[in-house]
C-alpha positions as CSV (number, residue, x, y, z in Angstrom):
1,X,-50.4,35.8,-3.2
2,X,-50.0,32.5,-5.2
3,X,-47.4,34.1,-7.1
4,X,-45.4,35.4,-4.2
5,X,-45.6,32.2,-1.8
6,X,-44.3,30.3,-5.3
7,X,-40.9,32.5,-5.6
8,X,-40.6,31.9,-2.1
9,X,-40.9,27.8,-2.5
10,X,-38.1,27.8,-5.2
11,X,-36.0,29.7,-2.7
12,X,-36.4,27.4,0.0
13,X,-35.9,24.3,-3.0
14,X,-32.3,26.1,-4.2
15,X,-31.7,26.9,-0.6
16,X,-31.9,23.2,0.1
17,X,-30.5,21.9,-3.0
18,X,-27.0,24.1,-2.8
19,X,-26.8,22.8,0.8
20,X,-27.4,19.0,-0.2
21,X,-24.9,19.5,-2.9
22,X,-22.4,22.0,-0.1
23,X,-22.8,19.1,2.1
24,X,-20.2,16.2,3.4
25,X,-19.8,13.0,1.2
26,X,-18.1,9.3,1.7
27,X,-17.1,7.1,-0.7
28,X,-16.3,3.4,-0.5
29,X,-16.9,2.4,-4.2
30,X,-16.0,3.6,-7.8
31,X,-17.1,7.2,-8.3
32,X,-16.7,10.1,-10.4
33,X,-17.1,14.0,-9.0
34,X,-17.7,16.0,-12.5
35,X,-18.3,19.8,-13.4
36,X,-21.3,20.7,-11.2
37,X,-20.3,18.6,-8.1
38,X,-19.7,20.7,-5.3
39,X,-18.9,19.1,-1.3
40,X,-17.7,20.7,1.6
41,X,-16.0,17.9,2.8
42,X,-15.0,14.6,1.1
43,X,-13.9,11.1,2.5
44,X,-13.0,7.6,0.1
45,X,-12.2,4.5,2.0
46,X,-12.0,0.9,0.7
47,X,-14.7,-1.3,1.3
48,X,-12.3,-4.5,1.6
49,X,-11.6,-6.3,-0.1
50,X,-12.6,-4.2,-3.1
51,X,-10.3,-1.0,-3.3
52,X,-12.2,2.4,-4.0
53,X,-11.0,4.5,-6.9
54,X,-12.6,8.2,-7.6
55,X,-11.9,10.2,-10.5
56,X,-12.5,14.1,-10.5
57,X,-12.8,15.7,-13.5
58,X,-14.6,18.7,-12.2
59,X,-16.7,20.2,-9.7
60,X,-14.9,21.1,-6.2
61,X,-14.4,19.8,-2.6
62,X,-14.0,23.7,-0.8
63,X,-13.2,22.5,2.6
64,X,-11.1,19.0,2.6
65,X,-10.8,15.8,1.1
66,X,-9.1,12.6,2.5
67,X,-8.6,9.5,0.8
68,X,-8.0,6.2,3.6
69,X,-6.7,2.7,3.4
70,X,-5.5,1.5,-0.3
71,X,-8.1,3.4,-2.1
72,X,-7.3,6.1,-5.2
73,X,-7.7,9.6,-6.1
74,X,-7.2,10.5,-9.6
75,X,-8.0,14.0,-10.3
76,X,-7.6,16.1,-14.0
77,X,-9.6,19.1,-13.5
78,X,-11.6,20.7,-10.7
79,X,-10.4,22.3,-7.2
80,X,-9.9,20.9,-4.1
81,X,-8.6,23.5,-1.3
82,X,-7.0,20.7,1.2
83,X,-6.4,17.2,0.1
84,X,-4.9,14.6,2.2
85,X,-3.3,11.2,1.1
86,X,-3.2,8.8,4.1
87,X,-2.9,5.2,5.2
88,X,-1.1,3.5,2.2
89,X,-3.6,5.7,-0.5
90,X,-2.4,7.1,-4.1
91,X,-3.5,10.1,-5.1
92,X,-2.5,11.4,-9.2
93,X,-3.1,15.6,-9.8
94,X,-2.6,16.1,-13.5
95,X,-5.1,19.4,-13.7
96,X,-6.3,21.9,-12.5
97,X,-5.7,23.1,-8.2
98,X,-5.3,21.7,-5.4
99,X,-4.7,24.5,-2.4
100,X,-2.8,22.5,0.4
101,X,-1.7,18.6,-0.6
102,X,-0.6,16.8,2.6
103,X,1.0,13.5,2.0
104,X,1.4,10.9,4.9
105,X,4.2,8.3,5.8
106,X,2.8,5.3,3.7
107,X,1.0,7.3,0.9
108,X,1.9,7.8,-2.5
109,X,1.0,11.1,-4.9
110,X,2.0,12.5,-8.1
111,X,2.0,15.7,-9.5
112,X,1.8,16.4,-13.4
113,X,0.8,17.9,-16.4
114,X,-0.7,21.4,-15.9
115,X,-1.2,21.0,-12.1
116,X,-1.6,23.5,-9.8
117,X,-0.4,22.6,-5.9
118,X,0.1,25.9,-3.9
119,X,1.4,24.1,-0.7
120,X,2.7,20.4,0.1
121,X,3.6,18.7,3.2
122,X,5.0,15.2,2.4
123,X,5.7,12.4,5.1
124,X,5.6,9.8,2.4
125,X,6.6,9.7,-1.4
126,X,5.7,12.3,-3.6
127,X,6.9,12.2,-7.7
128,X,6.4,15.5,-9.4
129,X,6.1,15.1,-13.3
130,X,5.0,18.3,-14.2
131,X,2.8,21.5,-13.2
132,X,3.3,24.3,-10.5
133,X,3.8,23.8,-7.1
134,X,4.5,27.1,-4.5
135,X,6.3,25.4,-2.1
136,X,7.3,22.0,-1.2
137,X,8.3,20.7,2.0
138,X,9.5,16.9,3.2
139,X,9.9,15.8,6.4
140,X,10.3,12.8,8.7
141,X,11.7,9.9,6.0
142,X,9.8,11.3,3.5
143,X,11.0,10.5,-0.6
144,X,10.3,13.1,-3.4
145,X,11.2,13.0,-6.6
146,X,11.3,15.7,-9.3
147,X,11.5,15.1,-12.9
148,X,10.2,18.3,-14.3
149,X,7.6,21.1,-13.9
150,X,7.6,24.2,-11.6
151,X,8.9,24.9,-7.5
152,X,7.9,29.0,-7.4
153,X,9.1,29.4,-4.0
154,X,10.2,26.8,-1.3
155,X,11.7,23.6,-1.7
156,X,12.6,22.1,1.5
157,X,14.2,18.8,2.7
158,X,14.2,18.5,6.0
159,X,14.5,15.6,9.1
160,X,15.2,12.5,7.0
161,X,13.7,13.2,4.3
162,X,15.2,12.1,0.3
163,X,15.4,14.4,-2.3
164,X,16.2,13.1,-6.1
165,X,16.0,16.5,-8.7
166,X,16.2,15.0,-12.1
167,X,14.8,18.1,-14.0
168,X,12.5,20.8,-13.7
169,X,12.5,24.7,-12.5
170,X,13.2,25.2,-8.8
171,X,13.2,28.9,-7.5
172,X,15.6,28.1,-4.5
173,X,16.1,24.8,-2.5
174,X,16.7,24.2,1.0
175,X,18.2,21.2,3.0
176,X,18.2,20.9,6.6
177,X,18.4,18.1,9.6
178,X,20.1,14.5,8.3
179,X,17.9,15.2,5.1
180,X,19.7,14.3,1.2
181,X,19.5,16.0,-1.8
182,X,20.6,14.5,-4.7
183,X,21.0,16.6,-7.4
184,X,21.1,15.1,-11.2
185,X,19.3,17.6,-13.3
186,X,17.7,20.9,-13.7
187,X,17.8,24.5,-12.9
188,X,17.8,26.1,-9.9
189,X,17.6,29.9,-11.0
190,X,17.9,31.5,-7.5
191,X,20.1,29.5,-4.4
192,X,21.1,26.3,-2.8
193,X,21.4,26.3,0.9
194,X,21.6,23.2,3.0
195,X,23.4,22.2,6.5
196,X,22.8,18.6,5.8
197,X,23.6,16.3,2.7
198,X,23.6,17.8,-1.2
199,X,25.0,15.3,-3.6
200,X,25.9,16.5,-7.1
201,X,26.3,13.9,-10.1
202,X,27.5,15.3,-13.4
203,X,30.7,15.5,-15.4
204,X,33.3,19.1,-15.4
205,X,31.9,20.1,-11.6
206,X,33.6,22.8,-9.7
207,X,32.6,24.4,-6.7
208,X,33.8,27.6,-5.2
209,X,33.0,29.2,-1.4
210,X,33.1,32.4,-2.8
211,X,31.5,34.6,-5.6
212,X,27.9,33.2,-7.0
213,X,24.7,35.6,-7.0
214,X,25.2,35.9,-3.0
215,X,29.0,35.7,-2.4
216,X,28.7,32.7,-1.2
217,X,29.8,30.4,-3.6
218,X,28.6,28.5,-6.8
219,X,28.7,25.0,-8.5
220,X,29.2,25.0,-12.0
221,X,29.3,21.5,-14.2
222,X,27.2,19.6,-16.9
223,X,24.8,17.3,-16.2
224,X,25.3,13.7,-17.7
225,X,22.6,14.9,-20.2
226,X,25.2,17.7,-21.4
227,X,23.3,20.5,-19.9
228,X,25.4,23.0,-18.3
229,X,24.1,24.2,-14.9
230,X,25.2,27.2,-12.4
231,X,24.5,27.4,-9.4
232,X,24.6,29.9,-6.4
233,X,25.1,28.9,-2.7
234,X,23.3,31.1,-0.1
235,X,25.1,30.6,3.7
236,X,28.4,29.6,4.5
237,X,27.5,26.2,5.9
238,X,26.6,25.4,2.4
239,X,30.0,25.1,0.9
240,X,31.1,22.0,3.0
241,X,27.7,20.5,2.9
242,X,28.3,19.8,-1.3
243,X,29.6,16.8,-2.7
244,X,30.7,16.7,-6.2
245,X,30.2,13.1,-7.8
246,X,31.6,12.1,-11.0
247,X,28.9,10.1,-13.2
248,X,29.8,6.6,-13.8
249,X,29.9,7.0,-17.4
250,X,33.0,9.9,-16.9
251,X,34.9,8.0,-14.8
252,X,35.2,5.4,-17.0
253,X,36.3,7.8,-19.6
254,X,39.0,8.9,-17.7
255,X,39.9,5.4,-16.5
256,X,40.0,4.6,-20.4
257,X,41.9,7.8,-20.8
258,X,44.6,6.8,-18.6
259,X,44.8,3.2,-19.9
260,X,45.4,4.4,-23.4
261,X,48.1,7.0,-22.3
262,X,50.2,3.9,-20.4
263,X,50.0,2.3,-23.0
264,X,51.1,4.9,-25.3
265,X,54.0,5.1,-23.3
């Protein structure tokens, strides 16, 4: 009997401890969430006029996590299945996954590394350095900037948003409302489709409203770091939407070109 009512006690004691450690949690001072850690919820908030910085480097938040005010969010490893940066908060992913990553109008986040984002939904300014992202969407006056890593599906400017593509692998990109894409690097391996703004900064460019992958038409140049770069254009409202911009450096080339060939003559 003694036996039997004791299994039953360290039931009831992991019963209890998963649900302390399945429960909500708040932050408003330095913490760290390691291997172990596991919350259902998570809030950090500032406790002015101290700002609150928590570091993950494990564990996992399986329901959502939002970080307020001017506090930070630095995260290498772990999962997180919906994070939210609001207020004027900074959140850094450099490992490990984050399901859904929303991003509001006065928050800042980063990407990196070997990150793992499946969705984001940006309202404020979001720099991807590395990792793999599904699919990426701006909106309102939203500012992202890629430099490198992975897009596997969607990338989508839309309403005001700013895009700036310096590098990086993007399966196909999309630009819609009085949204601006401008274009300086990297490789877009499937289409380009946009009703609104796509500037495209390089040296040699060409573009074409027919052939490409999709008949649609392609853009072909070098990028100023000498890459060469292809691209297909999906929809026929994509053509007109393209603007081909010289790089500074070539157009002083040719200005030099020209000078030398007066005064040759």
């Amino acid at each position: 009997m003694k036996t039997r009512l004791g299994k039953i006690s360290l039931v009831i004691l992991f019963a209890f401890s998963f649900y302390a450690q399945a429960a909500s949690m708040t932050f408003t001072s330095d913490a760290n969430i390691q291997a172990g850690d596991s919350w259902s919820s998570v809030s950090i908030y500032d406790s002015p006029p101290a700002h609150t910085a928590v570091t993950m480097t494990g564990g996992s938040v399986t329901d959502s996590m939002g970080v307020y005010n001017a506090s930070t969010f630095n995260m290498s490893a772990g999962h997180v299945n919906a994070l939210s940066a609001n207020d004027q908060s900074t959140v850094n992913i450099s490992g490990d996954s984050v399901h859904v990553l929303g991003v509001s109008s006065n928050a800042t986040a980063s990407i990196s590394n070997n990150a793992s984002v499946s969705m984001a939904d940006t309202y404020g300014v979001l720099n991807v350095y590395g990792g793999t992202i599904g699919q990426l969407y701006g909106w309102e006056t939203s500012t992202i900037n890629v430099y490198s890593g992975t897009i596997n599906n969607d990338l989508f400017a839309e309403e005001s948003s700013v895009f700036s593509i310096y590098g990086g692998t993007i399966d196909h990109l999309g630009a819609g409302g009085s949204s601006v894409v401008n274009l300086r690097g990297g490789n877009i391996t499937n289409w380009l489709g946009a009703s609104s703004t796509i500037n495209v900064f390089g040296y040699n460019l060409a573009k074409t409203n027919t052939g490409g992958a999709y008949g649609d038409g392609q853009i072909t140049g070098f990028w100023q770091d000498g890459l060469p770069f292809t691209i297909s254009l999906r929809y026929s409202s994509t053509y007109s939407a393209v603007n081909l911009i010289p790089e500074p450096a070539t157009l002083l080339l040719f200005g030099l070109g020209v000078l030398l060939l007066k005064k040759s003559h």
